[in-house]
DRENDO-195032 format. One record per residue (C-alpha): x, y, z. Coordinates in Angstrom, 1 decimal. Layout:
REM residues N
ATOM      c1      c2      c3
ATOM       X       Y       Z
...
REM end
This chain:
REM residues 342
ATOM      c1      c2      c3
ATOM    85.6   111.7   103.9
ATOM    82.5   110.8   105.8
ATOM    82.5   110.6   109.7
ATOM    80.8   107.5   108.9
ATOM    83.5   106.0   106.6
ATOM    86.1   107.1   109.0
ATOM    84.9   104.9   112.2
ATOM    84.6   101.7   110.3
ATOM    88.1   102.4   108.5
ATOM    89.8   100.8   111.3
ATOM    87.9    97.8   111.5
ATOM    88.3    97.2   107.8
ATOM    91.9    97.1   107.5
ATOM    92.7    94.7   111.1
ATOM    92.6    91.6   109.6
ATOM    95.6    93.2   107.5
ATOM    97.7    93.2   110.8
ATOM    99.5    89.7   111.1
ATOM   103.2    89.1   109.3
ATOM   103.6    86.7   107.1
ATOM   106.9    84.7   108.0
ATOM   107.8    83.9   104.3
ATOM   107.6    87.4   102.9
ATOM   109.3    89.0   106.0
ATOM   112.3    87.0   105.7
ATOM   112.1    86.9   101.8
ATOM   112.5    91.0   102.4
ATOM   115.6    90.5   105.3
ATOM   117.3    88.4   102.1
ATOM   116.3    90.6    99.0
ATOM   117.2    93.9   101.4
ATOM   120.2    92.3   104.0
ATOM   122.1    90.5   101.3
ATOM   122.0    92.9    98.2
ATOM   122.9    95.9   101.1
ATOM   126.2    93.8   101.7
ATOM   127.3    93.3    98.7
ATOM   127.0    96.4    97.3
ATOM   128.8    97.9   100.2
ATOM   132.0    95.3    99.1
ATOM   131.4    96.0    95.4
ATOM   131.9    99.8    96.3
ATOM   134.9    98.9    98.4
ATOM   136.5    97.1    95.5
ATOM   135.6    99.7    93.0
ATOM   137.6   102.3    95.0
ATOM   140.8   101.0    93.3
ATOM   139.9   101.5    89.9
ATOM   137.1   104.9    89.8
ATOM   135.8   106.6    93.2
ATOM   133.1   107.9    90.5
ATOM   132.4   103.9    90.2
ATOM   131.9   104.1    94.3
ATOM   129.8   106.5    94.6
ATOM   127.5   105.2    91.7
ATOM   127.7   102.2    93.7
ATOM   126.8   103.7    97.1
ATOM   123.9   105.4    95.7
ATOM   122.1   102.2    95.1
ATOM   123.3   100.8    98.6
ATOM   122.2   104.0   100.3
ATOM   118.6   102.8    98.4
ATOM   118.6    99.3   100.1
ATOM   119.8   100.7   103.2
ATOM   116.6   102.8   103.2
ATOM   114.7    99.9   103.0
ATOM   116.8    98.2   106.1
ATOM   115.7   100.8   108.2
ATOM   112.1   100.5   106.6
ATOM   112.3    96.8   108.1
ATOM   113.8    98.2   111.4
ATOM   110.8   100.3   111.6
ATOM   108.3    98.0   111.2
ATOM   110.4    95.5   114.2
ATOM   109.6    99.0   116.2
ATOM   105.9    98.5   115.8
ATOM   106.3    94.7   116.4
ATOM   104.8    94.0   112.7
ATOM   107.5    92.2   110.8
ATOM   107.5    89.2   113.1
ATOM   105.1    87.6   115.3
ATOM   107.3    86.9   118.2
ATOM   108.2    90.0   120.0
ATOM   111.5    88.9   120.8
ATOM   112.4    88.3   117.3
ATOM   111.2    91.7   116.5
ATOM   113.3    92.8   119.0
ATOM   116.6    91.1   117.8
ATOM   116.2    91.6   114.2
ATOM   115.4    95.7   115.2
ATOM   118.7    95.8   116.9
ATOM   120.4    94.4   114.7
ATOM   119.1    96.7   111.6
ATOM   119.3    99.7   114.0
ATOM   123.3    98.9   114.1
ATOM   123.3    99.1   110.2
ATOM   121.0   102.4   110.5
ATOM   122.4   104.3   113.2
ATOM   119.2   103.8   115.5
ATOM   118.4   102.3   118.7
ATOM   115.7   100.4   119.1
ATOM   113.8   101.9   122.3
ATOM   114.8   105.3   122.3
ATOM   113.7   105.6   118.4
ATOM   110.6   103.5   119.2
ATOM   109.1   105.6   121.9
ATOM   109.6   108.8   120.5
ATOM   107.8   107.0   117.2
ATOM   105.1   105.8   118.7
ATOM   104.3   109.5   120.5
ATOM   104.6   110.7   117.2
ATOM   101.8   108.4   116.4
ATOM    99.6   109.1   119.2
ATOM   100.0   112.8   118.6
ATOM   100.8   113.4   114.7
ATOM    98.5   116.5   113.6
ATOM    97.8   117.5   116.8
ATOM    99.0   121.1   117.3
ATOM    98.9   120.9   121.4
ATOM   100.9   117.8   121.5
ATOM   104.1   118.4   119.4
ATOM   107.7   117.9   119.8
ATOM   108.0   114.6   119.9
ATOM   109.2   112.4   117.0
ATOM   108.1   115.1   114.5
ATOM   109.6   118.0   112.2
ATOM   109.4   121.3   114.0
ATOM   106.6   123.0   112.8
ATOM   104.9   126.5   113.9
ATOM   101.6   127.9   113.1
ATOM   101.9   131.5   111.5
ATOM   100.5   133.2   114.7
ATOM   103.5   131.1   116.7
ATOM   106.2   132.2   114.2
ATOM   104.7   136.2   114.1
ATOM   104.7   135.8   118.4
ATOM   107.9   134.4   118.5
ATOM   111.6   135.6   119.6
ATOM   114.2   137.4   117.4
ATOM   116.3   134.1   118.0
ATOM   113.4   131.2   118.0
ATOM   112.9   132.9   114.3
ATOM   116.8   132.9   113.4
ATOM   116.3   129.1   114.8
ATOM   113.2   128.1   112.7
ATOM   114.0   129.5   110.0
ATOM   117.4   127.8   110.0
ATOM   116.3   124.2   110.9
ATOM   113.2   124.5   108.0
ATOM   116.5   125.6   105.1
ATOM   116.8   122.8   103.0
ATOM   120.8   122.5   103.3
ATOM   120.0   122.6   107.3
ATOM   117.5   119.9   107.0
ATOM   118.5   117.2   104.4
ATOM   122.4   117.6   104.8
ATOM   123.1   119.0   107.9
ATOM   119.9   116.8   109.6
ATOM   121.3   113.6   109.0
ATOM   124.3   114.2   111.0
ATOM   122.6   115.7   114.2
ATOM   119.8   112.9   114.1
ATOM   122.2   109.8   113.5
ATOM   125.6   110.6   114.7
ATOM   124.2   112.5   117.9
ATOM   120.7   112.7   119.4
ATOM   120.8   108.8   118.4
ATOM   123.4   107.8   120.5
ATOM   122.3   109.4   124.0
ATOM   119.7   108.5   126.3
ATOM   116.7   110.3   126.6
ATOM   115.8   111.7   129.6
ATOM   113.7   109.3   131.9
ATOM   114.3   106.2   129.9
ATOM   113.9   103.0   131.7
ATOM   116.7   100.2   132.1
ATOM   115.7    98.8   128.8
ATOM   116.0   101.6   127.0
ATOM   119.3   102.4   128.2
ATOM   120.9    99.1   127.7
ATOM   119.7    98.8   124.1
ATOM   121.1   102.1   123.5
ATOM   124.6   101.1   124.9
ATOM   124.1    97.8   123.4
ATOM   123.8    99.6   119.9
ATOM   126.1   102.0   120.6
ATOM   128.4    99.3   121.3
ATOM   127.8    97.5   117.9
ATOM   128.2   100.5   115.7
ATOM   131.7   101.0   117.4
ATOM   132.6    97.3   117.1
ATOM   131.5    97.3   113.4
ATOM   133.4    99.9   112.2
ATOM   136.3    99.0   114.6
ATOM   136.3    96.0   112.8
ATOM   135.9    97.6   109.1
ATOM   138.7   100.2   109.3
ATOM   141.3    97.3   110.9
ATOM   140.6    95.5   108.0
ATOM   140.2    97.5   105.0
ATOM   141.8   101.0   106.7
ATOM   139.8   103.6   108.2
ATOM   140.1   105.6   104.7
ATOM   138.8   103.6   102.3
ATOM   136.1   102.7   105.2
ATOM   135.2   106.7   105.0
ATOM   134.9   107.1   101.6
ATOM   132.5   104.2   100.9
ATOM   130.6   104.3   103.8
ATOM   130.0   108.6   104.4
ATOM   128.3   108.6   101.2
ATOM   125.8   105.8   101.8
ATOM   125.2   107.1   105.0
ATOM   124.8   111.0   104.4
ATOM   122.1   110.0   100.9
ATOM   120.2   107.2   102.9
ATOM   120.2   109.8   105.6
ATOM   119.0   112.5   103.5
ATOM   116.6   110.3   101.7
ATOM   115.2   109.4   104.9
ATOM   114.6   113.1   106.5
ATOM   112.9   113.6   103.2
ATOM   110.7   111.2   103.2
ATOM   109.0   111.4   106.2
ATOM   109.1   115.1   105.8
ATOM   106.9   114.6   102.5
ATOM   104.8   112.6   104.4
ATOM   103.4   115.3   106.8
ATOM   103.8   118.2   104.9
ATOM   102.1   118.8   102.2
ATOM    99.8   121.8   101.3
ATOM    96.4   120.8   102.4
ATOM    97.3   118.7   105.6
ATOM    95.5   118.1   108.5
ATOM    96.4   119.6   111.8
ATOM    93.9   120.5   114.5
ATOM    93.8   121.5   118.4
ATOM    93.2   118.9   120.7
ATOM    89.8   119.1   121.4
ATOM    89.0   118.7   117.8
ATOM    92.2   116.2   116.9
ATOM    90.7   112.7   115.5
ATOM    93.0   109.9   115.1
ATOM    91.6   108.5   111.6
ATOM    91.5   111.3   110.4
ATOM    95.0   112.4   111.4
ATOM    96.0   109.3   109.3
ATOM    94.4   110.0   106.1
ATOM    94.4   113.3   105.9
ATOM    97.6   114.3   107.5
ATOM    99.7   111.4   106.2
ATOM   100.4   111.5   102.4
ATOM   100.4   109.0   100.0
ATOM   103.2   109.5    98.6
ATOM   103.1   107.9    95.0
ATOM   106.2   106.6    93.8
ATOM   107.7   104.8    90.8
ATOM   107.7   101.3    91.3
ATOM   111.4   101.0    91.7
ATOM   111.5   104.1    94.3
ATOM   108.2   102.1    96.1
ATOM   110.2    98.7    96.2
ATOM   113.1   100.4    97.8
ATOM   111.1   102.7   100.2
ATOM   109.5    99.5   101.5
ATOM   106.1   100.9   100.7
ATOM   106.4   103.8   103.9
ATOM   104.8   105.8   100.4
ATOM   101.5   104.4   101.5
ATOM   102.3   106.8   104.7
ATOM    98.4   107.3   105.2
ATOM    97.7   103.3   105.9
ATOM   100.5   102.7   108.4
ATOM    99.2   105.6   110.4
ATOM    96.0   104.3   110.4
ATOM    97.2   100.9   111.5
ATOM   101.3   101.2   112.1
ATOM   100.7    96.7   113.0
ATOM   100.5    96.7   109.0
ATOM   104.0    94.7   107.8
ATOM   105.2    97.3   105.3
ATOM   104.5    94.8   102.8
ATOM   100.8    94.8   103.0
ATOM   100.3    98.3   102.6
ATOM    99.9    98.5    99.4
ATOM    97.5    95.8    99.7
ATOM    95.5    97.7   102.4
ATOM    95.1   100.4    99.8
ATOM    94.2    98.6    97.0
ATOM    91.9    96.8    98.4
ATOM    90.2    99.6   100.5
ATOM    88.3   102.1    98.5
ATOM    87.9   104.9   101.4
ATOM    91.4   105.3   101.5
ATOM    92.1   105.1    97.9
ATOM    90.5   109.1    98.5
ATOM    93.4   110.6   100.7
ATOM    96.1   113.4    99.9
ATOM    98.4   112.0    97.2
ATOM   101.6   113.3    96.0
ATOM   104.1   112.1    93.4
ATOM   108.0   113.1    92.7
ATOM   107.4   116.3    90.7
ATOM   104.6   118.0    93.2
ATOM   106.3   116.6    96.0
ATOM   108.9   119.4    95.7
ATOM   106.4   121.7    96.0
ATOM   106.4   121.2    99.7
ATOM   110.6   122.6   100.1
ATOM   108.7   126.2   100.1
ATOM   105.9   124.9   102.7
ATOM   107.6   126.7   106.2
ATOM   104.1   127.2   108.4
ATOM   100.7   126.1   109.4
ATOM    98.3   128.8   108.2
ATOM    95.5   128.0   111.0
ATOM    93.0   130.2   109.7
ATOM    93.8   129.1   105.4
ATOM    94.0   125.1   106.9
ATOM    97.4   124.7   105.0
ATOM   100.6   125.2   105.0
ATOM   102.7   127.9   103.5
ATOM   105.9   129.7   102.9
ATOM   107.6   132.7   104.4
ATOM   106.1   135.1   101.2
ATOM   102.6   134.4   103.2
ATOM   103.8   136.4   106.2
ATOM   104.6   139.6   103.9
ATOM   101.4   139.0   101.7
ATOM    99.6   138.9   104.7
ATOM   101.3   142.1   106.1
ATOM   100.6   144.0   103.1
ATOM    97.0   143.2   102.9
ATOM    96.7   144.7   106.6
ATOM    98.3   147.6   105.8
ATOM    95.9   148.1   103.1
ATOM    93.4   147.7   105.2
ATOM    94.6   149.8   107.6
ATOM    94.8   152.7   104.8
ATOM    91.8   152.2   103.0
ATOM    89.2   154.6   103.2
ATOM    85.8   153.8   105.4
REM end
């Protein structure tokens, strides 16, 4: 894309950057109210075919994906235009998603302000290391990466970590705010499923609501790994890190079928909330549609997003990413070298 196209990008999606009331509560009762439900129909179902449940709970685990898609955008301040109701609405939701507000905000917004940027990672981002890093690095920080990158570690065992623990602490330095919407969700979640397992018996409250929580958990590691990680990314050092460009060439769009998009809440179009996270998620198609320069960026679908489970490391030198295999290719080709007449 043109340096030129990328400075006026900006410019041409702002007047894309004010919620609509109508739509934004039309998605809290087509998202909120089908979540509920489903949840109860799973419940009921438990008496006649756990299969049933579980059928069930993948469908609520979809529309509790798109709950925390709403939560997000209350982060950014984009679903509402009162702050305060953004702010009630994003507790609430972060109750029914495991998050708190602040502390999942601020590490998000860093993660904006830094995404691509290979000096300024670690916060709200996958772990990611450049193949010099990973070739440099400790016996153990390679038993460590190499762990947290396996698939199983990531998308089953992830879930847990990020929602049931990191989630419910304090980060370090956080202001009173922060802290007391923390406790104040931390409080909720308790009280909710206090309330849940007096009522229906902490069993039957396991077995519907694990498996909601562990595939909408999974779903949602995998989605915003997708959306930074795919073979020809961007990533640059800081002196040469550009923030459009970061946006739509580091952020994928991630082309789903419509069903998948409706229940993703349009995050898919991963490339124009980057560029402009004050886009309500249900613009964003809009903004792409209607906005030729990005209609140009990295785009993935179902079947080559898989592709990216064997992407481990930033190849610096290639401008991609890779797998493990590169490091032996790379290896062999220098020994070759290395043995190969003058």
């Amino acid at each position: 894309m043109h340096e030129q196209n990328l400075r006026t990008l900006r410019k041409l999606v702002t007047p894309y950057e004010k919620s609509d009331l109508q739509k934004s509560i039309c998605q809290i009762m087509n998202t909120l109210v089908p979540f509920f439900l489903l949840w109860c129909l799973a419940y009921k179902y438990l008496s006649i075919s756990y299969i049933l449940t579980l059928a069930i709970s993948v469908v609520a685990a979809g529309f509790l994906v798109r709950t925390f898609i709403i939560f997000h955008d209350c982060c950014h301040y984009s679903f509402f235009k009162n702050r305060k109701a953004n702010r009630i609405l994003g507790t609430i939701t972060g109750i029914l998603t495991l998050h708190s507000l602040d502390h999942w905000s601020h590490d998000h917004s860093v993660h904006h302000a830094t995404s691509s940027n290979l000096d300024k990672r670690g916060t709200g981002d996958i772990w990611v290391l450049t193949v010099e890093e990973y070739k440099e690095a400790s016996t153990k920080t390679k038993i460590m990466y190499r762990l947290y990158r396996n698939p199983v570690v990531m998308f089953i065992i992830g879930p847990i970590y990020v929602f049931g623990v990191t989630n419910r602490f304090n980060r370090k330095g956080a202001k009173r705010k922060e802290r007391v919407n923390t406790y104040v969700t931390n409080l909720g979640i308790v009280a909710l499923a206090a309330l849940l397992c007096w009522t229906i018996g902490w069993q039957n409250f396991l077995l519907v609501q694990v498996p909601i929580f562990m595939i909408s958990g999974s779903l949602g590691i995998w989605i915003f790994y997708i959306q930074h990680t795919f073979e020809d990314s961007y990533f640059e050092e800081d002196e040469h890190w550009e923030y459009v460009k970061a946006a739509v060439e580091g952020s994928s769009f991630y082309k789903l079928p419509k069903v998948l998009q409706w229940l993703t809440g349009n995050i898919g179009f991963h490339h124009v909330h980057h560029l402009s996270p004050r886009i309500p998620n249900y613009k964003l198609e809009k903004v792409h549609n209607n906005t030729e320069q990005l209609q140009n960026v990295p785009t993935i679908t179902l079947t080559t997003s898989l592709k990216s489970l064997k992407f481990r490391l930033w190849d610096e030198e290639g401008k991609q990413f890779v797998g493990f295999s590169h490091l032996k290719k790379a290896s062999k080709s220098q020994v070759s070298a290395r043995l190969r007449p003058d």
